[in-house]
C-alpha positions, 0 to 999 in steps of 0.5 A: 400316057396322060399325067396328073396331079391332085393336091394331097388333101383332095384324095379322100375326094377322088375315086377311080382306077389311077395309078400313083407315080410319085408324091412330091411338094404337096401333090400326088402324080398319077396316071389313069390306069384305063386310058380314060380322061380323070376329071376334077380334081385332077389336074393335067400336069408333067411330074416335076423335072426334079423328079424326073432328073432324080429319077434318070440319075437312079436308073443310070446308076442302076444301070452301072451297078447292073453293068458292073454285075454282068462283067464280074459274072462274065469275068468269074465264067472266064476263070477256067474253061473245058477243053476235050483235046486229050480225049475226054474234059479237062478244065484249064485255067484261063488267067492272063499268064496262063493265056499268055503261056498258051499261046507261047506253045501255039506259037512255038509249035512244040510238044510240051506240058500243060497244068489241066485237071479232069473235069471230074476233078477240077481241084486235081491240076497236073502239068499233064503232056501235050501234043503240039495239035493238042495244045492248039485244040486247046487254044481254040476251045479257050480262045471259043469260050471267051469269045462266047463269054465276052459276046454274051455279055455284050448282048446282055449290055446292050438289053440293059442300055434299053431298060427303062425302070428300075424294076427292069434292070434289077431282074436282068439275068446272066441267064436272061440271054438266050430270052433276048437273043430269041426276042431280038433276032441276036444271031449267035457268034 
């Protein structure tokens, strides 16, 4: 991509299809939109490091807002997860503590009680019995979601750290991943 600079004062000189990067110090920084060389006025040019610098340092600091974005969405999907080892959907939370506590019973091998709500109503916990083979089908569909969760947003890290403007980066979705994962041949986990 071919870069020039036309002086501010000579635009109302110019005519034809080009497209404005930036302005700076008394110049005008375009491309041609059609491939084609622009002639006179316009002059070959680079765009000025500072601005090149100026504008690395703004996608890089997009890039840690958007990075910061996608492990909060990523930490909020991982606050409670779906379980269906008592025989229909329960939500179970998945705090530190609560993990913690899951895997001291897989661990133990014993029978015990577990605070879970139906999904159907998620704000009902109750420390609900469970068999030792619940509880470890339990662990595994918790142990299941935060991987799938933690992969994803790997996935979704790794696209952003490819994104070259800031239009780019700021359009990056959580739900934008079975899109890049199609597009880059990303096998599931």
């Amino acid at each position: 991509m071919e870069i020039y600079k036309l002086a501010l004062e000579k635009i109302p000189e110019v005519s034809g299809e080009y497209t404005t990067i930036a302005t700076y110090d008394g110049f005008v920084y375009v491309r041609s939109n059609n491939q084609e060389e622009l002639k006179e006025p316009f002059i070959p040019s680079e765009l000025p490091i500072s601005y090149v610098e100026g504008m690395k340092e703004r996608l890089d600091y997009e890039k840690i807002i958007k990075e910061t974005e996608l492990n909060n969405r990523c930490n909020k999907l991982l606050e409670s997860f779906e379980s269906s080892a008592l025989k229909e959907a329960y939500i179970y939370d998945m705090k530190q503590e609560d993990q913690i506590n899951l895997l001291g019973l897989v661990i133990a091998n014993v029978d015990s009680f577990f605070r879970c709500a139906k999904k159907a109503t998620p704000n009902d916990k109750q420390n609900i019995p469970h068999t030792k083979e619940q509880i470890k089908q339990v662990y595994n569909d918790g142990l299941k979601t935060k991987s799938e969760m933690i992969y994803i947003c790997g996935v979704l890290k790794e696209h952003l750290k490819s994104l070259q403007t800031i239009e780019e980066i700021k359009a990056l979705k959580w739900e934008d991943y079975e899109q890049i994962k199609t597009q880059k041949g990303v096998k599931s986990e």
